[in-house]
N, C-alpha and C positions, 0 to 999 in steps of 0.2 A: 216819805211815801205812805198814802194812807193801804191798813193793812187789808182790807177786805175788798170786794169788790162787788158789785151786781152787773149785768147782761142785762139789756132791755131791748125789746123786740117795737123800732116804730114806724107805722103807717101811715103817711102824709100827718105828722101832728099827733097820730093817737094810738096809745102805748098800752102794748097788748097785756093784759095779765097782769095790771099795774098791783092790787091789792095782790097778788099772792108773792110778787116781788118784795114789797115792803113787808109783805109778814116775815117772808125770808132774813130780812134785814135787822126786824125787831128781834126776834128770834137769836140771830147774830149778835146783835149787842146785848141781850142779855146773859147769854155765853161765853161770850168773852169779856167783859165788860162791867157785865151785872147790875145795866143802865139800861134805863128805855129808852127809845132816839126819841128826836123832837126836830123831825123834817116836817114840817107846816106845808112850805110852798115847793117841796120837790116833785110834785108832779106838773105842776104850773112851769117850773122853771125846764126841768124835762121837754114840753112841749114848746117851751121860747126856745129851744137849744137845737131844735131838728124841723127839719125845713119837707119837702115833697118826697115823696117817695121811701122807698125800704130803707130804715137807718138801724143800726147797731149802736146802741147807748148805753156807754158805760160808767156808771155809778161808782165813783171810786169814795169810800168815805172810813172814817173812824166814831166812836161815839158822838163827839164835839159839830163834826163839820161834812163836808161832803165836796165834789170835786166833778162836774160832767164833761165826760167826751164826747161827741156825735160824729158819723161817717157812715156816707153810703154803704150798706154790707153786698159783698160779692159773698156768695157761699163756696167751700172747700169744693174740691171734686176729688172723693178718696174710693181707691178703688181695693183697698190690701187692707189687712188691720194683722200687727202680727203679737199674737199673744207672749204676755209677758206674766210671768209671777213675782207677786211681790206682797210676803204675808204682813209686811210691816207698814203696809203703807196707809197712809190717813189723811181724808181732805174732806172732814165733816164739814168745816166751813170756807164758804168761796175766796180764799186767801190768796191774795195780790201776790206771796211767794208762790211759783209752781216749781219747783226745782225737783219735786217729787215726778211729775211727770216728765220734766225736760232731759234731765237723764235719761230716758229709754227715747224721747222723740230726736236729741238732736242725732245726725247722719241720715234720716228716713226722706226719703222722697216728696216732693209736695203732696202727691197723693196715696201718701202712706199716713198710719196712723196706728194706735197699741190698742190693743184689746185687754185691759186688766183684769187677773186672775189672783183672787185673797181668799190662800186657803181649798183652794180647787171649787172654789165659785166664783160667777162670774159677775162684774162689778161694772165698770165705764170704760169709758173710752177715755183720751185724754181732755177732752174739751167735752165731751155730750155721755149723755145715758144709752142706754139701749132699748133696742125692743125688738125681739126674736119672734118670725113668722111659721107655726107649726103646720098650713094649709087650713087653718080651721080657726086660728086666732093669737091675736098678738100678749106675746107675752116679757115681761122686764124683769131683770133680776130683783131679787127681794131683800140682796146685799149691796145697793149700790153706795158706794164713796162718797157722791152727793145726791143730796132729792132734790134732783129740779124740779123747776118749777110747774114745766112743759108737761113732765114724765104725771107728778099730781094731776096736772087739770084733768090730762088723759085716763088717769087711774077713776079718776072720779064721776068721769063722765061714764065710765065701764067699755074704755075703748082696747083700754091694757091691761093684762091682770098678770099680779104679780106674784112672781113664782122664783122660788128656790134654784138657782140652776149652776149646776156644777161641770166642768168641761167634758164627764162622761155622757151630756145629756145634746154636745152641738150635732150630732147626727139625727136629732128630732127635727131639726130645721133647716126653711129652704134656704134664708134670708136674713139680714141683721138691718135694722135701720136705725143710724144714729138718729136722736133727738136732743134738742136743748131750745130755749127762749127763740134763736133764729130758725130754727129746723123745723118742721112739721112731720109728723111721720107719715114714712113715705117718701119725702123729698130725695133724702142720701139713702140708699140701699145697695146690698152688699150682698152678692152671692155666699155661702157658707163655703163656699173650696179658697177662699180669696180670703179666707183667715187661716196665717201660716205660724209655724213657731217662731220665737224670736230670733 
């Protein structure tokens, strides 16, 4: 099993946010690794691998080699997120094992999902980042688990601004909207009363 993994977002053949994917990845192996990759043709072969319409592409690789999956993506439809604390928990890098997360998701409902809490800040989701709407503007934690990829483009364009947020602060907001590589924000939004304890 290769140990890392990337998410890629593709649109009839053309794959969104491909360099901040692969920086993610160089990044990755040098981290783990302490190697720079040398994918030449994975974004060539990415685009042989997915055909019309919205695909979900998943990059499974190690230093050496690499591995792609492609499939039409349907998106979740979650309507709950129930907060969980776990000060120990760590998923700097997008590792093929999730068992950190599958402990608190297996028994939850298709449209349930965890809201992670490290340290009484608030961090991810188990699959996507966040981004909390104050009526005035969106804002991400400043702690999250991972830095997708979505959450940077957004950070950078000055659509989200990133802020410190502790669970004494979820009564400044109306709304949560997950985000990652298939999400857009906006797309999945979440009333604030619809985040329960665990």
């Amino acid at each position: 099993m290769y140990p890392v993994f990337e998410s890629v977002k593709v649109v009839n053949s053309r794959i969104c946010l491909f360099e901040s994917h692969l920086e993610r990845m160089e990044r990755t192996s040098i981290f783990l690794w302490n190697k720079p990759l040398n994918f030449p043709l994975l974004k060539e072969e990415i685009e042989a691998k997915t055909g019309k319409g919205l695909q979900k592409c998943r990059v499974s690789y190690s230093n050496e080699n690499y591995l792609i999956d492609s499939m039409p993506y349907t998106k979740r439809t979650i309507q709950k997120l129930h907060l969980i604390q776990d000060n120990d928990i760590s998923y700097s890098c997008k590792m093929s094992d999730r068992n950190c997360f599958n402990i608190y998701t297996q028994g939850l409902k298709s449209d349930e999902d965890i809201l992670i809490v490290k340290n009484n800040l608030l961090t991810d989701s188990s699959y996507s980042n966040i981004a909390l709407w104050n009526g005035n503007e969106w804002h991400t934690p400043a702690t999250p688990l991972l830095k997708g990829t979505k959450r940077e483009h957004l950070m950078k364009q000055g659509i989200l601004k990133e802020v410190t947020i502790s669970t004494n602060h979820l009564d400044q907001y109306s709304k949560i909207s997950l985000i990652n590589a298939m999400l857009e924000l906006g797309e999945t939004e979440i009333d604030m009363q619809s985040i329960v304890p665990f």
